[in-house]
C-alpha positions as semicolon CSV with decimal commas, in nm:
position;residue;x (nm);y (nm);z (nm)
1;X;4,468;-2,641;-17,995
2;X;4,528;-2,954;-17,795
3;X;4,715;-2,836;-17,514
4;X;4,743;-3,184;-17,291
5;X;5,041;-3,271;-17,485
6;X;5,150;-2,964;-17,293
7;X;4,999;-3,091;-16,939
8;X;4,746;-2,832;-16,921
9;X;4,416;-2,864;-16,909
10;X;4,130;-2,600;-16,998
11;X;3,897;-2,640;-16,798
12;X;3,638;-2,378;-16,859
13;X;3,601;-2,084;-17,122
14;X;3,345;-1,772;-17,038
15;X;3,196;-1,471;-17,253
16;X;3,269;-1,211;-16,978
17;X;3,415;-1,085;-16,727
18;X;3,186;-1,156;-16,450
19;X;3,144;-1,524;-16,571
20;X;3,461;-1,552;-16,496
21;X;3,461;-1,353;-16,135
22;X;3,127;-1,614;-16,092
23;X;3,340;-1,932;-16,160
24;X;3,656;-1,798;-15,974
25;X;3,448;-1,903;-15,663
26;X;3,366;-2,252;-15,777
27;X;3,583;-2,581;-15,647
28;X;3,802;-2,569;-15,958
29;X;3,889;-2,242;-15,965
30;X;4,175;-2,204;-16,236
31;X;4,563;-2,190;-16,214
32;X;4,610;-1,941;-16,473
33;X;4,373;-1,712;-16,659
34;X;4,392;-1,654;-17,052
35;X;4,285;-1,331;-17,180
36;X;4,257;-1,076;-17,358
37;X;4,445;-0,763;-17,377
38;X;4,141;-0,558;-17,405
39;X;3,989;-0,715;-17,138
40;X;4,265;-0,699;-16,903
41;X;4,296;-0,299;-16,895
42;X;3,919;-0,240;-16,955
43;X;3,846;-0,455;-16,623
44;X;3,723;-0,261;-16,294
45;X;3,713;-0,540;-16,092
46;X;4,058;-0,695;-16,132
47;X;4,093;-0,794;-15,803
48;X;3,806;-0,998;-15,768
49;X;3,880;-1,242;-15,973
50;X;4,201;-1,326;-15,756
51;X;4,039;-1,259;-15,394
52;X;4,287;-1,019;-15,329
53;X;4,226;-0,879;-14,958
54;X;4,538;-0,639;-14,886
55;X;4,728;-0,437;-15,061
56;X;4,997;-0,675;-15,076
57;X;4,795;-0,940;-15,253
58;X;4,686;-0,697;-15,530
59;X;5,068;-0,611;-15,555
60;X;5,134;-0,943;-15,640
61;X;5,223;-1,069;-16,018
62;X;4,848;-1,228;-16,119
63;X;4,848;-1,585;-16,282
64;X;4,706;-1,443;-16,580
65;X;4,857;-1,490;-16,969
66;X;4,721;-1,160;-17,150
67;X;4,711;-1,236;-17,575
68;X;4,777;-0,893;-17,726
69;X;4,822;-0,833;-18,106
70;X;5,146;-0,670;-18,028
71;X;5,166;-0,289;-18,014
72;X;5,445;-0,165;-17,740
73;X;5,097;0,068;-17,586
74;X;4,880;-0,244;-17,575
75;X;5,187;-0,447;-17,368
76;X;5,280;-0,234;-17,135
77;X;4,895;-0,159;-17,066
78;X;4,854;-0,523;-16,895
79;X;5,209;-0,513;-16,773
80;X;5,137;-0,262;-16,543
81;X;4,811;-0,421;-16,444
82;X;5,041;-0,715;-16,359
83;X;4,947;-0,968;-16,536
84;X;5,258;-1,261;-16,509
85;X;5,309;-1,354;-16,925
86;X;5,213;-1,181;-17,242
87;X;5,159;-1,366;-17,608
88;X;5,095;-1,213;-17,924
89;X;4,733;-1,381;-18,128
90;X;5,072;-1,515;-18,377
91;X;5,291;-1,692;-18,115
92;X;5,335;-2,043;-18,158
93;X;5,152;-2,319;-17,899
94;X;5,445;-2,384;-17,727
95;X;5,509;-2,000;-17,670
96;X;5,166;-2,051;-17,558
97;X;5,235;-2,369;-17,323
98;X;5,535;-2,153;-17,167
99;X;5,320;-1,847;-17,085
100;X;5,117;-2,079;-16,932
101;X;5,341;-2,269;-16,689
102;X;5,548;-1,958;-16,624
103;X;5,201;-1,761;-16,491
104;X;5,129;-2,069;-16,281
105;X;5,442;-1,973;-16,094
106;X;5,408;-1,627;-16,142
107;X;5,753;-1,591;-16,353
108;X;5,724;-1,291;-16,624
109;X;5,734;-1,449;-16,963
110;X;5,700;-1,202;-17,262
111;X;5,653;-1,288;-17,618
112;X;6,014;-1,377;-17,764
113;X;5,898;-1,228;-18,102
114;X;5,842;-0,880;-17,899
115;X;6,126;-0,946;-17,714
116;X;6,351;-0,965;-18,016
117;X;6,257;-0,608;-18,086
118;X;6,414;-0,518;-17,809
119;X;6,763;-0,688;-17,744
120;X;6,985;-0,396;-17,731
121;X;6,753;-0,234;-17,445
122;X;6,760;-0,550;-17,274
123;X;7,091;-0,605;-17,286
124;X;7,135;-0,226;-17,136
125;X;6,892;-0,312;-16,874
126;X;7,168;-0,648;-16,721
127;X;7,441;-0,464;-16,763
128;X;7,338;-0,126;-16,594
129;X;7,510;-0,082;-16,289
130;X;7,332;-0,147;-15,950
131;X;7,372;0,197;-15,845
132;X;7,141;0,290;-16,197
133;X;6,851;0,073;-16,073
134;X;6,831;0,185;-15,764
135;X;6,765;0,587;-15,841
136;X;6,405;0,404;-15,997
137;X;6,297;0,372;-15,612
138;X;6,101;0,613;-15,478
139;X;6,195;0,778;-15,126
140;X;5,976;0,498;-14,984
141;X;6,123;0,273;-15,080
142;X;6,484;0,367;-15,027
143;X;6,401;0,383;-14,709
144;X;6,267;0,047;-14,658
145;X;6,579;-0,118;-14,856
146;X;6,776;0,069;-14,606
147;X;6,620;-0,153;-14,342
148;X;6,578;-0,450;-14,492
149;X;6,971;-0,426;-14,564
150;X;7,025;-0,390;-14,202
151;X;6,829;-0,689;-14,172
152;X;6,511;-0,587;-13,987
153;X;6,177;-0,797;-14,068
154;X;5,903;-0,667;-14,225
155;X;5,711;-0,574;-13,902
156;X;5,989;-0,401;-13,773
157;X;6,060;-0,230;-14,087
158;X;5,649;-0,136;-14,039
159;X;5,729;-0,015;-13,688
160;X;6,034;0,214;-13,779
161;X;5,827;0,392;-14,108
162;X;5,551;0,374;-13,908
163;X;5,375;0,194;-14,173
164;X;5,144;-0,084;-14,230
165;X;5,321;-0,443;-14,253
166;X;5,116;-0,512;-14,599
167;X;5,237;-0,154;-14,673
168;X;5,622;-0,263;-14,591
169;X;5,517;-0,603;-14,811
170;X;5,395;-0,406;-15,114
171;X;5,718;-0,178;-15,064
172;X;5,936;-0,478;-15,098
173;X;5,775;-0,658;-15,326
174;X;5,810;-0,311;-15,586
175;X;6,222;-0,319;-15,466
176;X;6,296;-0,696;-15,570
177;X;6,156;-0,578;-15,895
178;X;6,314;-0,266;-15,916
179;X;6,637;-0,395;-15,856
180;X;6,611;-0,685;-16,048
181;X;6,687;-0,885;-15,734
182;X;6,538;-1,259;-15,666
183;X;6,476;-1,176;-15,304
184;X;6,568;-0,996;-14,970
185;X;6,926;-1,110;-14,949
186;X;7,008;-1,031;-15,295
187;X;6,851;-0,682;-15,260
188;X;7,053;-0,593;-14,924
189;X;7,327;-0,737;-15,133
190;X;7,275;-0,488;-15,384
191;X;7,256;-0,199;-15,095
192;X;7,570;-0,308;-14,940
193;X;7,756;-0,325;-15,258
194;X;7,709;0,035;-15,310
195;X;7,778;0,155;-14,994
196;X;7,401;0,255;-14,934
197;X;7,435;0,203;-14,571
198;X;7,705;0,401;-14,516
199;X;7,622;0,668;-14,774
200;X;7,221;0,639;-14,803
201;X;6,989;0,910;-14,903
202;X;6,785;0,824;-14,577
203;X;6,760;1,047;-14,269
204;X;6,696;0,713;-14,055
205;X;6,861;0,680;-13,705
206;X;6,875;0,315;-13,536
């Protein structure tokens, strides 16, 4: 498939994995990754082949486009290994060229012929009510939204919880998702719009 038209270049294919961990050192180390599903959740070295250092880095969304054949199991399985788009072996080259621009930025872009299985969910997932989203946080992070809605920083948050400050990053990172929000101010938004300041589960004291 020609893929310039698309203004991407391939510039290097390998047989394995740690070809590609080899080459991910080189001077033109890739913007994106294509591969496949299998080897995607099979991988023990995942983080190598994005020089993650922290545990915020390997928290980040990975500039990787994962081709799976389709099953629900199979997506979800390099979902959660966070890989940023997923195509299915049928998709079309310009659901292809999409995956690809939308992993160099890191934006979640899923198959729309998987996606059309699942419209009604989706639909149920924008219109569920803040409040809904925000019992998926774990005490955790409840308690670093409660901060961060108060408007502390990320090393004071650390200092409160008496955490790391790549812990607080991973924590936030894991809330904007959550919640469905594009950043801090739209999750303390979110917080404030409940009442979770005034009402919060948290036992914190400032």
């Amino acid at each position: 498939m020609d893929l310039k038209r698309f203004h991407i270049e391939l510039t290097r294919t390998t047989s394995t994995f740690e070809e590609a961990i080899h080459g991910a050192a080189g001077p033109t180390r890739p913007d994106v990754w294509i591969l496949r599903s299998a080897a995607v959740t099979a991988c023990t070295n995942w983080h190598r082949l994005f020089g993650d250092t922290d545990d915020a880095e390997r928290a980040r969304v990975k500039p990787v486009v994962a081709v799976c054949a389709g099953e629900p199991s199979e997506i979800s399985g390099v979902l959660a290994r966070g890989v940023a788009s997923v195509v299915r072996s049928d998709d079309s080259p310009w659901h292809l060229a999409a995956a690809i621009h939308s992993a160099s930025t890191r934006h979640l872009f899923v198959s729309p012929h998987t996606l059309s299985n699942y419209r009604s969910d989706i639909m149920d997932l924008f219109s569920a009510p803040s409040s809904t989203r925000l019992d998926a946080l774990t005490e955790r992070e409840h308690d670093v939204l409660v901060c961060l809605a108060q408007g502390m920083s990320n090393p004071m948050i650390a200092a409160h919880l008496h955490i790391t400050r790549a812990t607080v990053g991973s924590h936030v990172l894991r809330i904007l998702r959550k919640l469905a929000a594009a950043n801090r101010t739209e999750a303390a938004a979110i917080a404030h719009s409940i009442g979770l300041i005034k009402t919060g589960r948290s036992k914190i004291a400032l």
